[in-house]
C-alpha positions in Angstrom: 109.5 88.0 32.6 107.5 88.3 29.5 104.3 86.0 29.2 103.5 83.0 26.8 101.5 85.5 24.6 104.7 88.1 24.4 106.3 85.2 23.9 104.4 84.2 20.7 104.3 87.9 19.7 108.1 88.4 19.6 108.6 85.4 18.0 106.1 85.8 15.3 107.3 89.2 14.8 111.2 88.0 14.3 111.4 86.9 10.7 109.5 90.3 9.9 112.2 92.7 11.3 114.6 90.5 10.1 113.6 90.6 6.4 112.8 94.4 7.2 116.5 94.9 8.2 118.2 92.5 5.5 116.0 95.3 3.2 117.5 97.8 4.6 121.2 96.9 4.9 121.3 95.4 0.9 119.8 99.0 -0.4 122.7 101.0 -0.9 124.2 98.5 -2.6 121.2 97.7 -5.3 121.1 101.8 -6.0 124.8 102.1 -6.8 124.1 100.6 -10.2 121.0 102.3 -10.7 122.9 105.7 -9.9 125.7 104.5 -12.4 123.2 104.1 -15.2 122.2 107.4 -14.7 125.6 108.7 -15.2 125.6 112.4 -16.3 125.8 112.8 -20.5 126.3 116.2 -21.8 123.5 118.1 -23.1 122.6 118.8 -27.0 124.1 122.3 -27.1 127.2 120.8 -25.2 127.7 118.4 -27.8 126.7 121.8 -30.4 129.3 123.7 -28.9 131.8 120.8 -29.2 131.3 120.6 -32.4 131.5 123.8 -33.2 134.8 124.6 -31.7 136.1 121.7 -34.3 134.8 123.6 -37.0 132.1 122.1 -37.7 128.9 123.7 -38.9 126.3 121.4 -37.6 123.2 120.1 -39.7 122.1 116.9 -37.5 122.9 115.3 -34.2 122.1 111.7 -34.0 121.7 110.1 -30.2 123.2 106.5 -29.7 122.9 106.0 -26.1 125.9 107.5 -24.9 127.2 108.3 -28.1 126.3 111.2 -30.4 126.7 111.1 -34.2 127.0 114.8 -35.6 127.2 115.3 -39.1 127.8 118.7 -40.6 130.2 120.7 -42.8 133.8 122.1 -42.3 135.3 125.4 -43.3 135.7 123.9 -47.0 131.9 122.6 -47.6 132.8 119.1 -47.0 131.0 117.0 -44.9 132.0 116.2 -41.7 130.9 113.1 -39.2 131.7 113.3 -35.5 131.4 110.5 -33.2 131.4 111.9 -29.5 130.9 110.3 -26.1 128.1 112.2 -24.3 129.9 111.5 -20.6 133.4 112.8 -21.6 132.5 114.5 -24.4 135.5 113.5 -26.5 135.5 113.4 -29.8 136.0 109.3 -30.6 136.4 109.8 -34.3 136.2 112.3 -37.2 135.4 111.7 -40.9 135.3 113.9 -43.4 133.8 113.1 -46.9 134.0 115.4 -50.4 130.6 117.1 -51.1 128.4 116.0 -53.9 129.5 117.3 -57.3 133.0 118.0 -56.1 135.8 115.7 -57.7 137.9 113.8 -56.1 141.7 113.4 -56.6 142.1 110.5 -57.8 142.6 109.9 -61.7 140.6 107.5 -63.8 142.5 105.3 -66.2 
């Protein structure tokens, strides 16, 4: 049979182990969200490449977080904005804009 002074040990030493295990068993489940923010994103030549293979020469890639602006021209000189998501890597939205000094189509009264 344990003595008075195992006795005092063991029970001093309880609340420790137990906050040492509660530690331990609620881990895993604070780390999921720091592994989620730390999601993969594509790298800057990824999103290059991307770009690219829409036909767009690239002249700056703006981060956002987890978006990317690229701005750049197409095959006709005009300038091109892309909007990508840097974890997919789709393309969220394109916009395409006449160049400086080029008219545009629609007549003045």
């Amino acid at each position: 049979m344990p003595t008075t002074n195992a006795k005092s040990l063991l029970a001093a030493a309880l609340p420790t182990l137990t906050l040492a295990l509660a530690a331990v068993v609620h881990t895993p489940a604070q780390a999921a969200p720091a592994a989620a923010a730390a999601a993969p994103v594509l790298s800057l030549d990824e999103i290059e490449r991307r770009a690219t293979a829409q036909g767009v020469q690239v002249k700056e890639i703006k981060l956002r977080d987890r978006l990317v602006e690229v701005e750049g021209r197409d095959a006709d000189a005009q300038k091109v904005e892309l909007l990508i998501d840097r974890r997919s890597g789709e393309v969220l939205s394109r916009e395409t804009k006449p160049s400086k000094g080029e008219k545009s189509n629609h007549k003045r009264d």
